[in-house]
ZAMARGU-4260 file (C-alpha; in steps of 0.2 Angstrom, whole numbers, plus 5000, padded with zeros to 4 digits):
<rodrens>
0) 4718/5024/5076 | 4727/5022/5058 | 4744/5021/5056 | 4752/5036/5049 | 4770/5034/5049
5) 4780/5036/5034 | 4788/5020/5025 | 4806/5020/5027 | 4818/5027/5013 | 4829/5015/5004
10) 4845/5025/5010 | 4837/5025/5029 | 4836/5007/5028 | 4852/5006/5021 | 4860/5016/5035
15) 4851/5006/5046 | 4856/4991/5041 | 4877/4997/5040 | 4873/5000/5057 | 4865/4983/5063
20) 4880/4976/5051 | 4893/4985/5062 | 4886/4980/5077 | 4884/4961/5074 | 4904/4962/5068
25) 4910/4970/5085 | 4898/4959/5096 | 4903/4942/5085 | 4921/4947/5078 | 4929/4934/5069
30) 4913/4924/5069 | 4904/4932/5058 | 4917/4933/5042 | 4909/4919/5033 | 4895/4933/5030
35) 4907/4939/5020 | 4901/4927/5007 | 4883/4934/5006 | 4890/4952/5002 | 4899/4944/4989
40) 4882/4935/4982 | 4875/4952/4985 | 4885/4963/4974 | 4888/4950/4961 | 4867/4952/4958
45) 4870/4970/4956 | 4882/4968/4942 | 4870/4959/4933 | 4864/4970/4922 | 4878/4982/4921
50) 4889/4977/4907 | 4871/4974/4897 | 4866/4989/4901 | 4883/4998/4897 | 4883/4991/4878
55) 4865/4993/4875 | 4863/5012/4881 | 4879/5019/4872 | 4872/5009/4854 | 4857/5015/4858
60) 4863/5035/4865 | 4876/5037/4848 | 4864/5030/4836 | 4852/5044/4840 | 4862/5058/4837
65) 4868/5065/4820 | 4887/5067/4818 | 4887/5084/4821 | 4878/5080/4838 | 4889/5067/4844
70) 4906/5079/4839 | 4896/5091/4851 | 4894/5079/4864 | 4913/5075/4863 | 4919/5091/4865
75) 4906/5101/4875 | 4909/5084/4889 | 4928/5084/4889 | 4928/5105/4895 | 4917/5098/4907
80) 4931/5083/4912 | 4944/5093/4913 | 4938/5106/4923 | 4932/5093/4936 | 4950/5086/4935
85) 4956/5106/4938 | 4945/5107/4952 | 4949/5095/4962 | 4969/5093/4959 | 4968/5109/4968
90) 4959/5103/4981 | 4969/5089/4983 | 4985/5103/4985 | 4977/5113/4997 | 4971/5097/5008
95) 4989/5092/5011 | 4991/5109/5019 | 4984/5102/5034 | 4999/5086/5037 | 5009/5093/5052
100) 5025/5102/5051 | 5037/5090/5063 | 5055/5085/5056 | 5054/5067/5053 | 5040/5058/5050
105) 5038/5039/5053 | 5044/5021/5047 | 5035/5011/5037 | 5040/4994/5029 | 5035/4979/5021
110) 5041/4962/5025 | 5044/4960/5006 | 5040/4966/4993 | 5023/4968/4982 | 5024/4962/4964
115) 5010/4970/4954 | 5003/4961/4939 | 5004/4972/4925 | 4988/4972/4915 | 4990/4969/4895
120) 4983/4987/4889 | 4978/4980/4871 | 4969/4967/4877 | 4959/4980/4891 | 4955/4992/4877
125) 4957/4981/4863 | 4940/4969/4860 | 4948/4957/4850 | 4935/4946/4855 | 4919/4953/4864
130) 4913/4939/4873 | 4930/4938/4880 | 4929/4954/4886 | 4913/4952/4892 | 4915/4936/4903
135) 4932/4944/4910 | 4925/4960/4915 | 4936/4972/4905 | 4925/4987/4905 | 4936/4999/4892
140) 4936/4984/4879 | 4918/4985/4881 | 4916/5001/4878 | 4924/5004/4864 | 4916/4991/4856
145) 4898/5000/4858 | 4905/5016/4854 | 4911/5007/4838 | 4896/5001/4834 | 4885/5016/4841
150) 4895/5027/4828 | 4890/5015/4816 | 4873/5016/4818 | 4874/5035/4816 | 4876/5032/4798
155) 4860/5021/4796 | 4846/5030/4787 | 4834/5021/4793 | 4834/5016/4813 | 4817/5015/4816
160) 4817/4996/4816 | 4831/4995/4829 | 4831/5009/4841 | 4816/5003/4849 | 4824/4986/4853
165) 4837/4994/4861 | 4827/5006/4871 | 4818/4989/4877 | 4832/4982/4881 | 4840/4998/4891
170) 4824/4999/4899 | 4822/4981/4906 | 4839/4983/4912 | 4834/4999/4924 | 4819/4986/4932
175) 4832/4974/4934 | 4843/4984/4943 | 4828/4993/4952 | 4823/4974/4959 | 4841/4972/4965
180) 4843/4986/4972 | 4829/4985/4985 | 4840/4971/4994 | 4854/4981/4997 | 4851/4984/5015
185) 4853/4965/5017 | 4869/4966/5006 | 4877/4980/5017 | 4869/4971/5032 | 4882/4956/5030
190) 4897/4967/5021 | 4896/4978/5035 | 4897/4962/5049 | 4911/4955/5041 | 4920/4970/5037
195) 4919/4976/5055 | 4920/4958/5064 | 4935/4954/5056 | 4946/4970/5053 | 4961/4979/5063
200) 4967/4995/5067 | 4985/4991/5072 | 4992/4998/5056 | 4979/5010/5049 | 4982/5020/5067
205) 4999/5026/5060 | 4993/5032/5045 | 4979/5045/5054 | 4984/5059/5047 | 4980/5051/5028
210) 4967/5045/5033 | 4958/5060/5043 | 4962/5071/5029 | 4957/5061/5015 | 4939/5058/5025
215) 4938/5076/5028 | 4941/5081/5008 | 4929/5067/5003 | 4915/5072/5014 | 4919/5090/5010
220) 4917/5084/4990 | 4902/5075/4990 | 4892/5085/5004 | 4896/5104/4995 | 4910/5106/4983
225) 4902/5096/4968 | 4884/5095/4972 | 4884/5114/4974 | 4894/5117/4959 | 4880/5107/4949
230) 4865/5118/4956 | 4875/5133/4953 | 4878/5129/4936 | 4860/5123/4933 | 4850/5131/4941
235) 4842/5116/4950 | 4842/5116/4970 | 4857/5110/4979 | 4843/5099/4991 | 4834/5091/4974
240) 4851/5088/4968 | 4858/5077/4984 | 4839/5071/4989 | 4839/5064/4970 | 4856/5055/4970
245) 4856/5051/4992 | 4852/5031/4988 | 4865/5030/4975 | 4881/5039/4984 | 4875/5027/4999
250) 4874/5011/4989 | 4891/5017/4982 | 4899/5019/5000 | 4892/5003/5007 | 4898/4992/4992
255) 4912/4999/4989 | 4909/4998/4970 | 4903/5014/4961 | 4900/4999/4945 | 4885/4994/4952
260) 4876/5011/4953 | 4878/5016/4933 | 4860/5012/4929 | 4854/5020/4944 | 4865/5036/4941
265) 4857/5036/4922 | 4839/5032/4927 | 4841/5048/4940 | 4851/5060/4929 | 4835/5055/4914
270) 4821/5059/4929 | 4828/5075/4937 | 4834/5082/4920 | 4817/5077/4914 | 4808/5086/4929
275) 4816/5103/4926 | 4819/5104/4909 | 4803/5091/4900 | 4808/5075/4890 | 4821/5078/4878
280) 4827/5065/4868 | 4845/5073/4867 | 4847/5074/4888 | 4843/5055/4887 | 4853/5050/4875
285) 4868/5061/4882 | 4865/5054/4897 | 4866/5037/4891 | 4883/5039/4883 | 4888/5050/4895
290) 4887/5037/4910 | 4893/5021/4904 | 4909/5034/4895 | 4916/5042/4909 | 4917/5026/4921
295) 4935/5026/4910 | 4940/5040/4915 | 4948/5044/4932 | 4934/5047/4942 | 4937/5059/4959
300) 4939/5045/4967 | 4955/5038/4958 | 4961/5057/4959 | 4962/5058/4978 | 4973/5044/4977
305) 4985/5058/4974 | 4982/5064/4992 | 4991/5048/4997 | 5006/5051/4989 | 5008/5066/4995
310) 5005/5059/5012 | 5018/5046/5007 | 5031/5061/5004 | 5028/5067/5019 | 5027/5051/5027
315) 5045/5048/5022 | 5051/5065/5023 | 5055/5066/5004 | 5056/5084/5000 | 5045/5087/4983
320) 5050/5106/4974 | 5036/5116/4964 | 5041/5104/4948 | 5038/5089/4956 | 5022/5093/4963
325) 5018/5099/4948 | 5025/5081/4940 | 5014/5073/4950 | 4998/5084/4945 | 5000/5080/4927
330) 5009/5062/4925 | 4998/5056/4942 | 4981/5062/4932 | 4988/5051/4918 | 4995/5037/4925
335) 4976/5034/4934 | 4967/5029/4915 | 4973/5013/4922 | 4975/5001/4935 | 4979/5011/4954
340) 4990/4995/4958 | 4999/5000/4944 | 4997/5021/4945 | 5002/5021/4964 | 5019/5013/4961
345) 5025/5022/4946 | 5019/5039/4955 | 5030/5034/4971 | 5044/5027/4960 | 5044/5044/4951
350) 5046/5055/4965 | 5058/5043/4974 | 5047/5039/4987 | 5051/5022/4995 | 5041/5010/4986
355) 5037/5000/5003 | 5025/5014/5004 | 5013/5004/4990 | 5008/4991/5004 | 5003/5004/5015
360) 4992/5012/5003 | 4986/4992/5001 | 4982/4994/5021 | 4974/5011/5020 | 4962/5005/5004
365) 4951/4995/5017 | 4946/5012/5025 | 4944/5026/5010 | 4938/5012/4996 | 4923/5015/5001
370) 4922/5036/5001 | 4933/5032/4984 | 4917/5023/4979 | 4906/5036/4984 | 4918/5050/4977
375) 4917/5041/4959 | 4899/5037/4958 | 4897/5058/4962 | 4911/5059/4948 | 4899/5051/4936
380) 4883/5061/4943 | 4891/5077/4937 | 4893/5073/4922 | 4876/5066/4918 | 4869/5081/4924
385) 4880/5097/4921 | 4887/5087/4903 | 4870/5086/4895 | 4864/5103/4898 | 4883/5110/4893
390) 4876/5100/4876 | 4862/5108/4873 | 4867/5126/4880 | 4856/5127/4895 | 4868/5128/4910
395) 4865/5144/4919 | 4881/5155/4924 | 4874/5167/4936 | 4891/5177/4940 | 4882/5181/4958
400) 4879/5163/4961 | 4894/5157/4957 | 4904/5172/4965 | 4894/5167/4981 | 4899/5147/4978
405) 4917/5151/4977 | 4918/5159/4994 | 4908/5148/5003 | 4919/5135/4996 | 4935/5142/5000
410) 4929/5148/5017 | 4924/5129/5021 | 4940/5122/5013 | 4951/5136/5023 | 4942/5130/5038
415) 4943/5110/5036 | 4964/5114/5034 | 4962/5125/5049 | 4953/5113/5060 | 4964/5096/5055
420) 4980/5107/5058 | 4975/5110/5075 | 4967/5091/5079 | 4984/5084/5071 | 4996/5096/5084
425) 4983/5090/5098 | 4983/5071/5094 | 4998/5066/5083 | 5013/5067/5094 | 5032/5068/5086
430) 5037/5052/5079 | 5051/5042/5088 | 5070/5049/5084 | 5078/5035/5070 | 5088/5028/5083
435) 5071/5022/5094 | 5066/5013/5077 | 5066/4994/5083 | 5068/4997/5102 | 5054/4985/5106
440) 5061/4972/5099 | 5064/4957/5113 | 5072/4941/5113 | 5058/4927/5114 | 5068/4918/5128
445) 5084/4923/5140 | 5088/4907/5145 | 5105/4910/5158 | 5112/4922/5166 | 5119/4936/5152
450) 5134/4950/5153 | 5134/4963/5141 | 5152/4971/5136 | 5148/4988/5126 | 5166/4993/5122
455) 5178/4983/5113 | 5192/4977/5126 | 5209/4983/5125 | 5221/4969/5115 | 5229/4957/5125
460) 5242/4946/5118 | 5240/4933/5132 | 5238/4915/5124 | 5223/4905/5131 | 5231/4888/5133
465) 5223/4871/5129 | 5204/4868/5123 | 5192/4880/5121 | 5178/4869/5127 | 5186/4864/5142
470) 5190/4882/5147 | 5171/4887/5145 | 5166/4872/5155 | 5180/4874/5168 | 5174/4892/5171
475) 5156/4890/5169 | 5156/4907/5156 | 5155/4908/5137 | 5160/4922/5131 | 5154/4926/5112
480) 5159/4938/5102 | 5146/4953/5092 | 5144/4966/5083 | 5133/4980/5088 | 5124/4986/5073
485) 5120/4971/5063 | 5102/4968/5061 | 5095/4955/5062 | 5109/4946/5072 | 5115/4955/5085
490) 5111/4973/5088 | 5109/4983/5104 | 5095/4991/5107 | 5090/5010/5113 | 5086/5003/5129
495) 5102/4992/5131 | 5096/4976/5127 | 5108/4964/5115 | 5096/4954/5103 | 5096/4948/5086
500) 5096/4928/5080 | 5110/4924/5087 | 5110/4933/5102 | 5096/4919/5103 | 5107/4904/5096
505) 5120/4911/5110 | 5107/4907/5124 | 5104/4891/5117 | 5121/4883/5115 | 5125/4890/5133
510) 5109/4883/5139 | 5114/4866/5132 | 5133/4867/5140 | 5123/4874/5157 | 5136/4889/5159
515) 5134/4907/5160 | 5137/4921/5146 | 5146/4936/5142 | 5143/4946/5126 | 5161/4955/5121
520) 5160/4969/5106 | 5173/4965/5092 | 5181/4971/5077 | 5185/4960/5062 | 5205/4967/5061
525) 5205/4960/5081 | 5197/4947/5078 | 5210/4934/5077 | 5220/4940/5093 | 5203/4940/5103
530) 5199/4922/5100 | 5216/4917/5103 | 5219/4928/5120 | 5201/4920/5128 | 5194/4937/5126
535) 5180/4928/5117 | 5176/4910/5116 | 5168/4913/5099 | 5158/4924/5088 | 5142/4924/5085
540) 5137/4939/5073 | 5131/4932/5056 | 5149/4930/5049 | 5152/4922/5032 | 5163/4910/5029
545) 5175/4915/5016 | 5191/4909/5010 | 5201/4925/5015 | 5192/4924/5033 | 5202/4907/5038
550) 5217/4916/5040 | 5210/4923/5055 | 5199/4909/5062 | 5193/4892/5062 | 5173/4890/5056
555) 5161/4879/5059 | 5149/4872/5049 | 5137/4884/5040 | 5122/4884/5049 | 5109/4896/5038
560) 5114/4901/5019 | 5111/4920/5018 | 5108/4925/4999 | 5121/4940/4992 | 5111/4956/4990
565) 5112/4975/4986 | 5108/4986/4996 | 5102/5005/4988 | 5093/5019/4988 | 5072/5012/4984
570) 5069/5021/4969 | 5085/5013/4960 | 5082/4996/4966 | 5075/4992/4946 | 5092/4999/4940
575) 5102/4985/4952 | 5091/4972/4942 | 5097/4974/4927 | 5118/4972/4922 | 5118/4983/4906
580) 5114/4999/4915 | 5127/4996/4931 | 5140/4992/4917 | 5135/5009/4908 | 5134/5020/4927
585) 5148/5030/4927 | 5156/5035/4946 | 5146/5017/4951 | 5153/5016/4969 | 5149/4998/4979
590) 5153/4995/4996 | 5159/4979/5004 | 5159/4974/5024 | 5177/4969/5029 | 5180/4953/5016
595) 5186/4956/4999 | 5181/4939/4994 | 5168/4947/4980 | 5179/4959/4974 | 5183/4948/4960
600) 5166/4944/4954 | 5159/4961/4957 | 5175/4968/4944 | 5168/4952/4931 | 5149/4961/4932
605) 5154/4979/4934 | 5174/4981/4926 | 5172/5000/4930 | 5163/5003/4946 | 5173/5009/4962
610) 5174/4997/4978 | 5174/5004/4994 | 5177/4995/5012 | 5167/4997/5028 | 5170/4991/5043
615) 5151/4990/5047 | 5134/4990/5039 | 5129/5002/5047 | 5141/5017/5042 | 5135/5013/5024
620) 5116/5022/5032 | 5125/5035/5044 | 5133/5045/5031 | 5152/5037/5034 | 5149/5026/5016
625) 5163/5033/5005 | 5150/5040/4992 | 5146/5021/4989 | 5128/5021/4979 | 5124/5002/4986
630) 5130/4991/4999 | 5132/4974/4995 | 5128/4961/5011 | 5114/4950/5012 | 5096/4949/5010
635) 5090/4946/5027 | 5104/4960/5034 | 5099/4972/5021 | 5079/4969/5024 | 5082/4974/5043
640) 5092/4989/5038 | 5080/4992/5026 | 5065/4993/5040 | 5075/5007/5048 | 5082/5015/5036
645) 5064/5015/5022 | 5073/5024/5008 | 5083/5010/5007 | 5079/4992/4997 | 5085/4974/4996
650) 5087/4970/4979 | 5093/4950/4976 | 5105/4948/4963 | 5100/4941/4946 | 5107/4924/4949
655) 5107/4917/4966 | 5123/4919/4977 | 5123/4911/4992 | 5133/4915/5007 | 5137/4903/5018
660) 5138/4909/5037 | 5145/4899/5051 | 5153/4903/5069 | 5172/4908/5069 | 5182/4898/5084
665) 5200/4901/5090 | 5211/4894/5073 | 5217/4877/5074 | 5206/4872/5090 | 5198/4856/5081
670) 5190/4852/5096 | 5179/4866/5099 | 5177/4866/5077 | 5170/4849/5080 | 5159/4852/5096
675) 5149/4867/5089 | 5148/4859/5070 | 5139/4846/5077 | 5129/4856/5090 | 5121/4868/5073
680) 5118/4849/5064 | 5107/4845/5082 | 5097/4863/5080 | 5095/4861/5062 | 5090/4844/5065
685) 5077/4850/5081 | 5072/4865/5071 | 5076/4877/5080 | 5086/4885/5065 | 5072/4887/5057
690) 5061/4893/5071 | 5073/4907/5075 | 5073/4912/5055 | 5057/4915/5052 | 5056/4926/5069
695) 5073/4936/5065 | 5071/4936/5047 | 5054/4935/5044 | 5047/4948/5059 | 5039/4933/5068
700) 5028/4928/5054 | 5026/4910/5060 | 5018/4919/5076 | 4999/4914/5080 | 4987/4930/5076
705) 4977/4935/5091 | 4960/4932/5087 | 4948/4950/5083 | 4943/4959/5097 | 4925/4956/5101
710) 4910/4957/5113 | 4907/4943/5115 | 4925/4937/5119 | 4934/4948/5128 | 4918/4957/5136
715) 4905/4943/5142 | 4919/4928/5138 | 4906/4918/5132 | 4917/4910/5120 | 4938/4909/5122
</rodrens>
């Protein structure tokens, strides 16, 4: 009996082997990553022939036409442009429908902040050198070049003996690619095993109502909207269409690069252009400057990121009027000709989005890269379809087609809002209120016996006599003084719990003197009675110690040096950067915490700003800052705050001031002075300083990652 089954498509093996790549990452996990490498050797052999290809089709696609032709082409394909861009900026609107009506949305911040490298646009557009270009993969550059010399070849009389050579040459790029694409199953095989044995969900699981939405318009896009606007417009079947271009959105999707696919997207366009309308030298030749053209463009793909910001307004519950949205459409569809890492945070920036938003969309990009991919490679299949026969005057507007394609499109996109409104109301519950923000935060050891005092005690003018030291040891209790609300030192959480680094350096130093403890809440005007009264011991609170301070206290050695920072609204962080403009704000308002050690220096930089003082941090975020624009405390304080508060941002002055903080002790008691002087030189010495720093400070970044979740781990335990 003969065997009659069917060889397998190339997509079907592709899906075939995303699935077995999948598979192999969650049974192996982390194992696997290495194949990461062979995905990389893979798409590299794909590239091959694409910058080749690029140069050869656009000389040999301009210097077919006349000029009157290629002035046709010009303008006949940018209606087309921008009428994709209108299509789907309106799609984008209406998808951000569905984000859920709930009051406050939730927190999001980077442990620091993301520099972005900004690309030199001459030398990207500019080819100064060719080969420069060429070996440093700057694909405008290139472009322009073979347009240049495509142009130039439009005023040959004769091209009969160099057109052929390049015809060869376009065509001996297509068989290359053709031979390399037939290993693509293997490629998305190991990017599929590395992608999924070594990737988390711990982040992009708050971001789910991005990434539902932008899934849904992608697959809405590539599945109807486009493919059925192109056989509406052509007259070709929506089936041909997606059956003709299926291997090349998939190879898209699975790499993650919509580069690689050009040739393909070009040798399809020629075949199904071909089939319905014969071989005309002028669909080719549009469709091999039509291609390679409009990869410098923003493609859908780079237009949905729009969707993110969006979501990042929401996100942040930043309020965005008609004009702003409107802002975005136009300056956002402009600000994407070049690099998105450079786009996204001018767009947040310009709607005074918190710009910690950036490394969230930097999270997200693992997930939709690959539909942005897909969306850009359909981008470019448009156009080589619908561009060409908008050339020569054969697209086929049926006013009852396209009346029909309009309803069923709305009636789906009406339906896709409807159906995530409903899903996020059923599976994305209300966000945590401000104050639960930081509530799991623990300490990583209680090492005694702890009392925590939450109201300041009443004043006492009782005079504790002799040593500190020896009272503490004599009654087996230190009693430390804190402040409530200053992240990252000492802060009281929604629960009730006292943390903060030195809440921590409090257990520690009790530990070592093996006594007991008691936390008392203070104010900085009774300070000085309260250590001198035995109502506290010492304090322990990320104080600095300033000259106008010893008045009140005796200090210990500095035991971290905090660096001097403002502390404003994100979107003016860049003004705080730069002298000239705070000298030129009028009304600038600065506040200050307690000291009025800085008022001098901060009257040398900015002679005509108001100073303003608070007798916490925290009435500077709670609406009880005196019209102050920034706050200035120091960097690690402010990058808690900042966590809690994202519309704020840490901004380090110019030139470094360091700020020195040490523990305060009852004034004149040497003895205790000396004592815990030399206990912070023992931690410093040991470490623990700087162990508790990058915990407090740094979120815990010293802190062993968990190895990925897999099969084989955590299911069979074959391995540990």
């Amino acid at each position: 009996m003969g065997n009659n089954s069917l060889p397998m498509s190339l997509s079907g093996r592709i899906l075939v082997g995303l699935l077995v790549g999948i598979a192999t990452g969650l049974f192996f996990g982390e194992i696997v990553a290495d194949l990461k490498l062979l995905g990389d050797v893979f798409v590299k052999l794909l590239q091959i022939t694409v910058l080749p290809y690029i140069i050869v089709s656009l000389i040999a696609g301009f210097g077919r036409l006349q000029m009157e032709q290629a002035k046709h082409l010009a303008l006949r394909g940018s209606i087309v442009l921008v009428a994709i861009w209108a299509l789907a900026l309106g799609l984008i609107f209406v998808a951000a429908m569905a984000f859920p009506g709930i009051e406050t949305a939730s927190f999001f911040s980077a442990p620091s902040r993301v520099e972005v490298e900004r690309p030199d646009l001459f030398e990207l557009y500019l080819p100064a050198n060719i080969f420069y270009s060429l070996s440093n993969n700057l694909v405008p550059a290139v472009v322009f070049f073979s347009i240049l010399v495509g142009v130039a070849m439009i005023q040959l009389e004769d091209k009969s003996g160099i057109l052929p050579v390049f015809d060869g040459l376009t065509e001996a790029m297509s068989r290359i690619n053709t031979a390399m694409v037939q290993l693509t199953p293997y490629g998305i095989f190991a990017i599929a095993a590395a992608a999924a044995g070594t990737m988390t969900i711990e982040e992009l699981s708050r971001v789910q109502v991005y990434l539902v939405t932008y899934v849904c318009l992608a697959l809405l896009v590539t599945f109807w909207i486009f493919p059925a606007l192109v056989a509406t417009l052509s007259g070709i079947s929506y089936r041909e269409i997606l059956d003709t271009f299926r291997d090349t959105l998939v190879t898209a999707f699975a790499t993650g690069n919509q580069f690689v696919v050009l040739p393909q997207i070009a040798a399809n366009a020629k075949t199904l252009l071909a089939r319905h309308h014969g071989d005309d030298e002028d669909h080719a030749a549009a469709v091999d400057i039509i291609v390679p053209v409009s990869f410098n463009f923003p493609s859908l793909g780079k237009l949905l990121v729009l969707l993110f910001v969006l979501f990042a307004a929401w996100f942040t519950d930043t309020d965005l009027s008609f004009s702003d949205q409107l802002s975005l459409a136009f300056g956002g569809l402009f600000s994407l000709f070049g690099s998105l890492n450079v786009a996204v945070p001018y767009m947040l920036d310009s709607l005074t989005i918190p710009a910690d938003m950036f490394q969230l969309f930097l999270v997200t990009g693992i997930v939709v890269g690959r539909f942005g991919a897909m969306l850009a490679a359909l981008h470019i299949i448009v156009l080589a379809v619908i561009g060409p026969l908008a050339v020569a005057g054969k697209l086929h507007l049926r006013w009852s087609a396209l009346g029909r394609y309009l309803l069923v499109s709305t009636v789906l996109l009406f339906l896709m809002v409807l159906a995530l409104q409903l899903y996020f109301r059923a599976f994305v519950p209300p966000p945590p209120p401000r104050d639960a923000v930081l509530s799991n935060i623990e300490l990583m050891q209680e090492r005694v016996p702890a009392r925590i005092v939450v109201d300041v005690p009443e004043a006492s003018v009782t005079q504790l006599a002799g040593t500190r030291l020896d009272h503490v040891l004599r009654t087996g209790v230190l009693q430390v003084g804190y402040r409530p609300n200053n992240l990252p030192c000492s802060y009281i959480t929604p629960k009730g719990d006292l943390v903060g680094f030195d809440v921590e350096m409090a257990h520690i130093l009790a530990e070592d003197l093996e006594v007991e403890l008691e936390f008392i809440p203070f104010e900085f005007d009774g300070l000085k009675r309260m250590l001198s009264s035995g109502q506290i011991d010492i304090a322990m609170s990320c104080i600095a110690s300033l000259p106008d301070r010893y008045s009140i206290a005796s200090f210990s050695r500095p035991y971290l040096d905090l660096a001097l920072a403002f502390i404003t609204k994100d979107h003016q962080r860049e003004l705080f950067l730069n002298p000239d403009i705070l000298r030129a704000w009028d009304d600038l308002t600065i506040a200050l915490v307690s000291s009025k050690y800085y008022q001098s220096r901060l009257q040398q930089l900015v002679p005509d700003a108001n100073l303003v003082y608070l007798e916490a941090a925290e009435d500077f975020f709670n609406g009880n800052g005196q019209g102050a624009d920034a706050l200035l405390l120091t960097e690690e304080e402010g990058a808690a705050y900042a966590y809690r508060y994202p519309q704020y941002g840490v901004v380090t002055t110019a030139r470094r001031i360091g700020l020195p903080a040490a523990y305060p002790v009852p004034k004149g008691d040497i003895e205790m002075m000396e004592f815990v002087s030399n206990w912070i030189a023992l931690k410093q010495s040991e470490g623990t300083v700087d162990y508790l720093y990058e915990y407090w400070m740094h979120g815990g970044a010293t802190r062993a990652k968990a190895p990925r979740w897999s099969v084989i781990r955590d299911v069979m335990g074959w391995i540990d």
